[in-house]
N, C-alpha and C positions, 0 to 999 in steps of 0.2 A: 249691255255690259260694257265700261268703259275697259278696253284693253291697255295693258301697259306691260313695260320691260325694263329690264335693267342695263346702263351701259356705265363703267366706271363706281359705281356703287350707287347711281342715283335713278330715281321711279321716271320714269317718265309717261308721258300720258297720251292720248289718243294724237295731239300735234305731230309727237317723235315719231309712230308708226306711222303716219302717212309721209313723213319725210325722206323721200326715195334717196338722200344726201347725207342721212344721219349716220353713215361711217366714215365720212371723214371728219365727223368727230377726234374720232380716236387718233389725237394730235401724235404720237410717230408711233402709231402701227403701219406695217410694212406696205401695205394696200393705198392706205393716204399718201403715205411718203412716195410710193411708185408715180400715182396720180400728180404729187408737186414734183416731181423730178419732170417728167412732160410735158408738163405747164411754164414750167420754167424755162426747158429748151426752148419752149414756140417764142418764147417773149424776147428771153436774151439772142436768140437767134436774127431775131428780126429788128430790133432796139440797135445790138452793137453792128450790125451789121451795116448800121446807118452809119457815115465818115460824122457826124456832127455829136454824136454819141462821146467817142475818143476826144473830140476838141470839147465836150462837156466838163467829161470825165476830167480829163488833165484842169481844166482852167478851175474845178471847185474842189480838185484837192491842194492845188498849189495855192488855193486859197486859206483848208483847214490847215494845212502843213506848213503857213508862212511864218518865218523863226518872225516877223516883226506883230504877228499878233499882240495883245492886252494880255497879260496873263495875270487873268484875273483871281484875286488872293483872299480870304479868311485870314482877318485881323483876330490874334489872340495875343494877350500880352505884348511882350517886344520881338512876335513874328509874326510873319506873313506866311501862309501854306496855300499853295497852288497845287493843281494837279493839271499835266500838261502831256498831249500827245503830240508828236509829229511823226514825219516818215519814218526816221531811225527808231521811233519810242513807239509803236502802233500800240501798244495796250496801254502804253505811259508811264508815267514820272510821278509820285507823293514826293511833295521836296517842300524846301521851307526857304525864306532868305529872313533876314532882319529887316526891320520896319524902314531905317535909315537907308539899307544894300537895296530893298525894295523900289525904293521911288527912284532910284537913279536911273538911268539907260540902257547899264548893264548888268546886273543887280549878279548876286553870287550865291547860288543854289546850293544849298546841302541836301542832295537826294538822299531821300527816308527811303521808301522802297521803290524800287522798278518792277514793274509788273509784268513787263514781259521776260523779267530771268525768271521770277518767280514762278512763273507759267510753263516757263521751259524746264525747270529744276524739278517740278512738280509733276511736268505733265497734263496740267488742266489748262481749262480755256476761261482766264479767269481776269473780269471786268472788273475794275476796281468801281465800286459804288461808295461808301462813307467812312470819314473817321470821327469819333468820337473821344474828344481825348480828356485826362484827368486835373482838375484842380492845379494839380500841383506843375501840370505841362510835362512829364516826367513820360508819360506812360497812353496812350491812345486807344480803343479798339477800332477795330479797320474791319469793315464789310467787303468781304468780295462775291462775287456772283459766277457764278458756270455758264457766260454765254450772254449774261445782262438780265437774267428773269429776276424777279421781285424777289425770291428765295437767295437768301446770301446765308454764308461762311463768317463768322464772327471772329477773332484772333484778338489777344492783345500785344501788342508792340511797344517795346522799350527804345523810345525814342536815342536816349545817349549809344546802347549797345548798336541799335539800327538793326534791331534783330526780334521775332516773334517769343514772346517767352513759353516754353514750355511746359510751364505750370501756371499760367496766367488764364485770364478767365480766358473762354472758349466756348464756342454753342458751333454745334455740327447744321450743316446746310438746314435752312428751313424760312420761313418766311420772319424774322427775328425782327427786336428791334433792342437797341438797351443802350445806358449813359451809367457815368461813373456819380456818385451824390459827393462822394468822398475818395481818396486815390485808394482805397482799399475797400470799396462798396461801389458795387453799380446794382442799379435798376433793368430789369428787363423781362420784356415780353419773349415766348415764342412757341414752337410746336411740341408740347410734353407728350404725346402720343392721343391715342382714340381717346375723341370727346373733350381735347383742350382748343381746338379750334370752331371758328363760327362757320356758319352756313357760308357768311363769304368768301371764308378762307383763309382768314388773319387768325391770327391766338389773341383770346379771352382770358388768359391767367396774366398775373405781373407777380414776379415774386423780386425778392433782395438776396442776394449771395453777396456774402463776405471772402474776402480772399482767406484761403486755407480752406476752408469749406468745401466739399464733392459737390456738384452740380444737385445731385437729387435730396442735399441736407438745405439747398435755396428753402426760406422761409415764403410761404403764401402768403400774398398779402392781398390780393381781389382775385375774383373769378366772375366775369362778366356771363350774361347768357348768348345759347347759340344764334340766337336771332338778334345778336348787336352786330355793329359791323368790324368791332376788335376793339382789344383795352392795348393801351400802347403806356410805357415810360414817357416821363417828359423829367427835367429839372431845370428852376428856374432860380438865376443868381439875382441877389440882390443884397441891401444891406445884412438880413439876415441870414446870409451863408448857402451856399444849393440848397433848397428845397425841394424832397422826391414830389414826383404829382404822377397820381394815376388816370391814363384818361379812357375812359367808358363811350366810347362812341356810339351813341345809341340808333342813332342813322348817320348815312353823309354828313348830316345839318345840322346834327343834336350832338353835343356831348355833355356829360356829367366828368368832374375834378374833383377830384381828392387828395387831399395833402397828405405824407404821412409823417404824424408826429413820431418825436424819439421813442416814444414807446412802442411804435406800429402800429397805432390803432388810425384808422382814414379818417378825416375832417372834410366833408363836403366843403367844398369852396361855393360860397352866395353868389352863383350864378345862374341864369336860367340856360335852361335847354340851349337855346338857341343863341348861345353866345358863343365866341371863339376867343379863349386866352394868347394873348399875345406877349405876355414876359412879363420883368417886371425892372423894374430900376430903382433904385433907394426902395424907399420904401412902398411903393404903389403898386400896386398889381394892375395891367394893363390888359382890357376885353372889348373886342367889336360885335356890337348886337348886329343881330340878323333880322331882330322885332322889334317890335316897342316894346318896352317893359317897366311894369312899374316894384319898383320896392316895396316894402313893407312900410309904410309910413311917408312914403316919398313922394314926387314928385313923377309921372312919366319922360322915361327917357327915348327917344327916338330910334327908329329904323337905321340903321348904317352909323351909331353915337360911337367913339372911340370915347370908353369912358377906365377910372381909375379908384381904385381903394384902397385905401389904405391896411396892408397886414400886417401890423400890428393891434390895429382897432378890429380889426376880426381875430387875432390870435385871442385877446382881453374878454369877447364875448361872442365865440361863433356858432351861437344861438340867435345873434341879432343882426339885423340887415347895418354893414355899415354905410356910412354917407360916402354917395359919390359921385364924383366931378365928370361932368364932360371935358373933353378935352380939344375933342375937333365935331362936327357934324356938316357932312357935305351934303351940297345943295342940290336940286333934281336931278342935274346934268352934271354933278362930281364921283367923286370913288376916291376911294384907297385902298389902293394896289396893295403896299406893303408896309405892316411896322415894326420897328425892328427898338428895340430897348436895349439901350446901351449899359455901361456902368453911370454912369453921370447925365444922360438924356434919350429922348424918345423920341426916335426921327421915322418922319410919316411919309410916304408917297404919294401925291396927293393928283389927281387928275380932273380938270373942268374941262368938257368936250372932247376927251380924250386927247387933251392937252397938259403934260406934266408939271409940275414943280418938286420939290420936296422942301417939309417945313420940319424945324426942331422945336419938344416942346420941352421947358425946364422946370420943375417944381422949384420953386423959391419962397420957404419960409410957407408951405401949406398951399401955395396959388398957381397956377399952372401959367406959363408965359409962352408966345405963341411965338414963333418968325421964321420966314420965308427966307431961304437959302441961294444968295446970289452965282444960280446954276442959270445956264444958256433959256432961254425960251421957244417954245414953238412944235418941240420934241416931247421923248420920252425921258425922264429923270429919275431914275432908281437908285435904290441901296445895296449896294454892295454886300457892305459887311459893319456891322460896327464891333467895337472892343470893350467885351463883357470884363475887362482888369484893366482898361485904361481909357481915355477920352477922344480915344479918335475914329475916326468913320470915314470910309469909301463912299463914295456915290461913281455912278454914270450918264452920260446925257449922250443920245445918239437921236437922228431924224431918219427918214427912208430915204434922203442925199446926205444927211451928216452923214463919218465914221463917226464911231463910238467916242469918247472921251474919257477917261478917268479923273477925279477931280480927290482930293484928301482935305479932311477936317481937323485941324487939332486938337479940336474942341472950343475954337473960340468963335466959332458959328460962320468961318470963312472960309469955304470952298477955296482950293489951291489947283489947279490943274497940273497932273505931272507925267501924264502917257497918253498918245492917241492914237489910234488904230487910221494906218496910210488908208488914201482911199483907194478904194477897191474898184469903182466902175467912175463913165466919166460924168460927172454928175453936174457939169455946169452943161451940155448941151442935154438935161432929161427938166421936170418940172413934176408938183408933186400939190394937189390940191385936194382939199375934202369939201364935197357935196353929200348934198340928204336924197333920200328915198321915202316915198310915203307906202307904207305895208298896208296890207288889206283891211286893217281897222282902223287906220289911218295915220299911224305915229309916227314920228319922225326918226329914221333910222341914219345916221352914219357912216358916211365910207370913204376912203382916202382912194386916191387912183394915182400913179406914177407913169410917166411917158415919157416919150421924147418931146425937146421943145419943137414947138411947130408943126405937132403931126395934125395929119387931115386926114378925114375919113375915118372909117371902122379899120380898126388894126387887132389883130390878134392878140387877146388878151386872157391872162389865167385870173382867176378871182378867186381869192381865199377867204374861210371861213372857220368859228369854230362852234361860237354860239351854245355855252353848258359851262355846268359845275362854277358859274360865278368867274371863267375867266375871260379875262380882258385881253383885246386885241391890241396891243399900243403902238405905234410909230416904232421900226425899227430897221438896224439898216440891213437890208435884207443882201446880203452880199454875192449869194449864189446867183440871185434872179437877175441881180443888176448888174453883173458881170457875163452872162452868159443869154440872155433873153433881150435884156433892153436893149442892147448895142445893136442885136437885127433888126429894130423896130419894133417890136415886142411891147406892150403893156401890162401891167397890175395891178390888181383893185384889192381892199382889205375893208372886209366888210363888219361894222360893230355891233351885228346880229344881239336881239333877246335872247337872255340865255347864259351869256356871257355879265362879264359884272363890269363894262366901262361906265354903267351909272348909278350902281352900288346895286344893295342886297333884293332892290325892287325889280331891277331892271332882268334880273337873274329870274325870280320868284313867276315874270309875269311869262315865263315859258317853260316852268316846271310843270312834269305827268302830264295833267287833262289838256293842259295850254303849250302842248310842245307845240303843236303845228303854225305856233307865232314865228319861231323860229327859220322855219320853213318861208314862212310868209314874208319875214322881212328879207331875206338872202333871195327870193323869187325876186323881189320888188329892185331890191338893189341891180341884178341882173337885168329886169326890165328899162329901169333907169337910164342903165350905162348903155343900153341898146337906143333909146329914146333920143339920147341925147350926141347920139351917133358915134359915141366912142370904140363899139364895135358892134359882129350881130350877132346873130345865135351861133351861125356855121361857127366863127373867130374867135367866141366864146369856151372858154375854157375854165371848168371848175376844180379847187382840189381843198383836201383835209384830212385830218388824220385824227385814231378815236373815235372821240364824240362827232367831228370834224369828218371822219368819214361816213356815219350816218347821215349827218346832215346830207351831204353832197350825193350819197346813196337815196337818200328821201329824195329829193330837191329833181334829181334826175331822174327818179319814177314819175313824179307829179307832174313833171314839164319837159319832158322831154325833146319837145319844142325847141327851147329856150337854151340851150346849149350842146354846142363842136364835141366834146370829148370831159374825159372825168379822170380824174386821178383820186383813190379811194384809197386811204393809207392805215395801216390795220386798224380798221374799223373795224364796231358793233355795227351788224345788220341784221339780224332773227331777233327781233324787237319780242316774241315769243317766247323764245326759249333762252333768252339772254341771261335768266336769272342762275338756270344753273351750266352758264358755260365761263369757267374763269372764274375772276372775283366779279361777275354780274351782280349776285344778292348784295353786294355791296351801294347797288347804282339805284336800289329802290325808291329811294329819297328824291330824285331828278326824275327818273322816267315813269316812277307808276309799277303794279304787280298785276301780269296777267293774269292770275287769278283770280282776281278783284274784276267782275264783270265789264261795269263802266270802263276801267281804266284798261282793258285786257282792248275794248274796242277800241280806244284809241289807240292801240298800241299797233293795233292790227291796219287802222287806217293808215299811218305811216309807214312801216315796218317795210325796206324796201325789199326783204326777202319773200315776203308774202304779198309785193305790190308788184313786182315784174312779173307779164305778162309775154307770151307766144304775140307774134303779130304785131308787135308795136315796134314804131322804128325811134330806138332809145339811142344815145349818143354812145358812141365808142367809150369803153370804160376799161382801166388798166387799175386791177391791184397792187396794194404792198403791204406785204405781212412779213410776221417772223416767226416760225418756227418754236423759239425761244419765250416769246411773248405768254408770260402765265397772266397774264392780268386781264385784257379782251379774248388773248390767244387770236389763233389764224384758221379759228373753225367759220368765223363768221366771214371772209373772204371767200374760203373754200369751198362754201357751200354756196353763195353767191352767185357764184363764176360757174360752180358747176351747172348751177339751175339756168346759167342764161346759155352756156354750152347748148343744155339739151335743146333749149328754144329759139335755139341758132342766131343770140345777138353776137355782137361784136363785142369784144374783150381782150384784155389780156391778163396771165396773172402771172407774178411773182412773189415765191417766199423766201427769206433770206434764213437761213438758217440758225443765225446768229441776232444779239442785238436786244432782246427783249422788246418790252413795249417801244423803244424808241427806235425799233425796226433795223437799225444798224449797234456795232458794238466797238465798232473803230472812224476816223477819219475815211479809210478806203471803203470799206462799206458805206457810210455815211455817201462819198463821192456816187459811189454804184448809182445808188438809191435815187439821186438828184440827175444825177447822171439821166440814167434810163426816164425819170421825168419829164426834164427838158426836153428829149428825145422827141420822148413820146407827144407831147404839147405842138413841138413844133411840126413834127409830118401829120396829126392834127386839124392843127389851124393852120397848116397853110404859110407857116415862119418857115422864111426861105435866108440864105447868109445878103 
C-alpha cells in the first residue's frame, strides 16, 4: 500500500514520507523559521566577520546607489517613466520626465509615487513591481508586492492628482495581472477563489470590468483548465486601436490567443501552439516560432522565423490561414533576444555568436525592409523601450569592459548616443576573450572569460551559468565582480550552456526534460576547459547561479565534485522530485519533464542534486541564497538541501533573506548583502587574498 499525507492541501506520495526534511516545507511555520534563524547566524557570523565582507559590501552599494547611474526609462508618448532607487529612496521613486528633460544631463523628474512614504503611511513592506497605464496616459494601474513575491496589490492611480483613486479599479493581493483596452475598460486575469487557479498557481479566468461596475458584475470572457499553466490579459496597439487578447498558456511553450471582438465573443488568432506573439505595428501582427510550421496552403516556415500577418486579412476571413511574411530567420549560431514593435517599426535584437546588433524592420507599401542599426560592435545591443504613440526607441550597448551606453532613435533609423554609465572598474589593465569547449557529445559550446591583463598561472575564478527556459547569457558589464574581484586578481568565466537560447529555439530544445544532462555536460566541459588550458584548477574554481542556475550548479557539484573550490547556489530548484508541487513548479513541466511519468521521473532522479548528495563524498564547500518571500521556486528547495548535507556532515552554508522574492533581495541594500556575502564567501574559498 502506497502511503501518503497531506501538507498544505496537496497528496503527497511515498518520496514525501521518506523525506526526513519535509517540514521545512512549511515555508514560515515557526519550526522552519527557528531552523533559518540558526543557519543564518552561522553564515552572517562568519561571512561579516570577515574585514573584506564590509569593503564588499560598501564598494557594491556605492555602486547601486550612484546618483550617475543610466536611469533607464519606458518611452510613452512625450514621457519618459523611470523607476529609481538609491540610499535616501530604498524602496524608490515612479517619476516621469519629458522626452526632451530626458536626454539632457540633468533631466527634471515629476515623482508620481514614492514608495517608501507609501510604505511608511501604510505600514506594509511594499515593492513596487509594474505600471500599466491607459490609452489616454491619464490614468495607470500600479502593481505592488508585500516583500517582492509574485502576488501583488493592484491600484489605479491618477496620474495629474498623483494620488490612488478610490473608486478606481482595484484587485486585493493575489497573483493578478490586467491592462486598460480602453481608459474605462481593462482586461484582467486573477484569484476569484476555490477552483479559479491552475495547478501552478496562476489564475485561469480573464474577465473585462467596466469602470462603474462591482468587481463580481466583471463579465467572463475565458476560463482556461487546471492543468494550463494560467490564461493571462495581453493588449496589442496597432493601426486598429488596443486590441484585448486572451492568452491560454497551455505549457511554458505552448500558448493559444484569442482576440475579443466587440461583441465578446473570442476569435482564435492562426497561430500554432508553439509560437510566441510578439505585438504588432500598423497593421501586421508579429510571432516567433518555436517549430517549423506549415500553414494551410503554404509554404513551410522555419524553427526560430520572425514572421507577420496581416489583421486585417484575418479580421475579412478568420476561418482561413492568412499569407505570411518572414521577416528575419537566424542562422545556426544567431538568436533573437528581443522584439519589440513600435508604432511605425519592429526593431529586433539580433545576436551571431553571442555577438549583438539590433536591426529595424519597416513594412513599406506590403514588403518588409531590413537594416542594421549603426550601434557599437562586439558587445551586447538591446532595446530599451520603443514608443507605442510615437517614432522613437531606446537601445543599449554594453561589453564585460564597456559601461553600458544609451543610444536614442527618432525614427530615422540613426542611433544618437546621449548618456553612459562612468566606468566602474579599471578595465584598460583586465582583457576579455571568448573560447570554445567541446561537451561530451561533442558540440561546440561558448564561453567568455575576463582577467587581468598579463595573468599567469591558474587564478581563482567564479564561472557562471544559467543554461533553461531559452535564456541567453549575453556580454554585460558586470560591475559588481569587476569592481570588487577583478582588482585582487580574480577571474570570471560566463558560460553559454544548452538550455539557454544564445542560438535560438534549438539550441534550448536540445536540453529540454530527457536531455537536460547536456546542460550539465556542457558547463562540466567548459570547467574542464578553463582548467586545461591553465586558467585555473579545481581548488580556484568557483561555480555560481541562481534558479534554474542554481540547479545547474547544484547538479554539476553532485556529478563532479572534483572539478570545483566552492558553489554559490542562489534560490534554487533542487528536489528535481517533488518540484512540481512546490511553488509554481507545475508550471516548469514543459523544461524539466513530470516525475510521474516513469522514463522522465528517472531522469529526473539522475540529476536531482537533492537525491544525488551522498554521506562520504568530499563535495565542494557550498553557500545558499534564498528568500523567504520567494513564492515562485520558494526557499524549500535550499532548506532542505543544506539540511540533508548538515546531517551528512558536508560543508555549507546557508542564508535566507527574508525579503526580495525570487530576485532574493528587495532593495539595493539587500541586493548589496547578497553580493556582498558572495564575494566573501568566493574569496576565503579560493584562496583571493587583497
Amino acid at each position: 500500500m502506497v502511503l501518503s499525507l497531506v501538507l498544505g492541501g496537496a497528496v503527497l506520495g511515498q518520496d514525501a514520507v521518506d523525506d526526513p526534511f519535509l517540514w521545512l516545507e512549511e515555508v514560515h511555520g515557526e519550526a522552519p523559521l527557528a531552523w533559518v534563524a540558526e543557519q543564518n547566524a552561522v553564515a552572517l557570523g562568519r561571512l561579516k566577520s570577515d574585514p573584506a565582507y564590509q569593503q564588499n559590501y560598501d564598494t557594491v552599494l556605492a555602486l547601486l546607489n550612484a546618483e550617475d547611474r543610466i536611469p533607464m526609462g519606458s518611452l510613452r508618448g512625450d514621457y519618459v517613466f523611470n523607476f529609481w532607487q538609491d540610499a535616501v529612496n530604498e524602496r524608490g521613486l515612479w517619476r516621469r520626465a519629458t522626452r526632451e528633460s530626458y536626454e539632457t544631463v540633468a533631466p527634471e523628474w515629476e515623482v508620481l509615487i514614492d514608495v517608501d512614504a507609501l510604505a511608511r503611511a501604510e505600514d506594509r513592506n511594499w515593492v513596487f513591481k509594474a505600471a500599466s497605464c491607459a490609452p489616454s496616459g491619464m490614468r495607470c494601474l500600479i502593481s505592488l508586492s508585500p516583500g517582492g513575491t509574485d502576488a501583488v496589490e493592484i491600484r489605479e492611480f491618477d496620474l495629474a492628482a498623483k494620488a490612488f483613486l478610490e473608486t478606481g479599479f482595484t484587485l486585493a493581493e493575489a497573483k493578478s495581472d490586467a491592462s486598460y483596452i480602453d481608459d474605462d475598460t481593462v482586461l484582467f486575469s486573477s484569484d476569484f477563489g476555490e477552483g479559479s487557479m491552475t495547478a501552478s498557481g496562476y489564475p485561469r479566468i480573464v474577465k473585462l470590468w467596466r469602470r462603474g461596475e462591482a468587481l463580481a458584475d466583471a463579465a467572463q470572457l475565458f476560463e482556461g483548465t487546471a492543468e494550463d499553466v494560467g490564461v493571462w490579459p495581453y493588449v496589442m496597439r496597432g493601426d486598429a486601436g488596443p486590441l484585448g487578447i486572451v492568452v491560454r498558456a497551455v505549457s511554458f511553450f505552448e500558448s493559444e490567443y484569442f482576440y475579443i471582438a466587440p461583441g465578446g465573443d473570442l476569435v482564435k488568432l492562426p497561430l500554432p501552439l508553439a509560437a510566441s506573439l510578439e505585438g504588432m505595428t500598423g497593421d501586421r501582427v508579429l510571432a516567433i516560432l518555436r517549430s517549423d510550421w506549415t500553414p494551410e496552403g503554404q509554404d513551410m516556415l522555419l524553427q526560430g522565423a520572425l514572421i507577420s500577418f496581416s489583421w486585417t486579412a484575418f479580421l475579412d476571413d478568420p476561418e482561413a490561414a492568412p499569407a505570411f511574411d518572414v521577416l528575419h530567420l537566424p542562422g545556426p549560431r544567431g538568436s533573437m533576444e528581443t522584439v519589440a514593435a513600435g508604432r511605425d517599426a519592429v526593431y529586433v535584437s539580433l545576436f551571431e555568436n553571442v555577438v549583438g546588433s539590433v536591426h529595424v524592420f519597416r513594412n513599406v507599401d506590403g514588403a518588409w525592409q531590413e537594416r542594421a542599426l549603426g550601434l557599437p560592435e562586439g558587445g551586447s545591443t538591446d532595446i530599451v523601450s520603443v514608443n507605442a504613440y510615437g517614432p522613437e526607441a531606446f537601445f543599449t550597448y554594453q561589453g564585460y569592459l564597456t559601461p553600458t551606453t544609451l543610444y536614442r532613435d527618432r525614427g530615422n533609423d540613426s542611433p544618437e548616443h546621449i548618456k553612459s554609465l562612468p566606468a566602474r572598474f579599471d578595465a584598460e589593465g583586465a582583457s576579455v576573450a571568448q573560447y570554445e569547449a567541446t561537451s561530451k557529445d561533442g558540440t561546440k559550446v561558448p564561453y567568455f572569460l575576463v582577467r587581468l591583463k598579463g595573468a599567469t598561472g591558474p587564478v581563482p575564478t567564479v564561472l557562471y551559468g544559467y543554461g533553461g527556459f531559452m535564456m541567453s547569457e549575453t556580454p554585460r558589464y558586470w560591475s559588481s565582480i569587476g569592481a570588487t574581484w577583478l582588482p585582487k586578481g580574480g577571474a570570471y568565466a560566463v558560460a553559454n550552456i544548452r538550455g539557454g537560447g544564445e542560438f535560438g529555439p534549438a539550441w534550448h530544445e536540445a536540453a529540454m526534460k530527457r536531455n537536460r544532462q547536456r546542460s550539465y555536460d556542457d558547463f562540466i566541459a567548459v570547467a574542464e576547459d578553463m582548467v586545461a588550458r591553465g586558467f585555473t584548477t579545481p581548488q580556484k574554481l568557483g561555480i555560481m547561479g541562481g534558479s534554474n542556475g542554481g540547479l545547474l550548479v547544484g547538479a554539476v557539484a553532485t556529478q563532479r565534485p572534483d572539478l570545483f573550490g566552492a558553489v554559490v547556489c542562489q534560490v534554487p530548484l533542487l528536489d528535481m522530485i517533488r518540484y512540481m508541487q512546490i511553488g509554481a513548479g507545475a508550471s516548469w513541466e514543459g523544461e524539466y519533464g513530470n516525475p510521474d511519468n516513469e522514463e522522465e521521473r528517472a531522469v529526473l532522479l539522475s540529476y536531482s542534486p537533492y537525491h544525488n548528495v551522498r554521506p562520504g563524498v568530499d563535495y565542494p564547500p557550498m553557500f545558499f541564497v534564498t528568500a523567504t518571500s520567494d513564492d515562485r521556486v520558494t526557499p524549500v528547495h535550499a532548506r532542505k538541501m543544506a539540511a540533508k548535507m548538515a546531517a551528512q556532515g558536508h560543508d555549507y552554508l546557508f542564508y535566507e533573506n527574508t525579503e526580495g522574492g525570487h530576485a532574493g533581495a528587495a532593495n539595493n541594500a539587500q541586493q548589496a548583502e547578497m553580493l556582498g556575502l558572495t564575494y566573501t564567501y568566493f574569496a576565503q574559498e579560493l584562496g583571493l587574498s587583497e
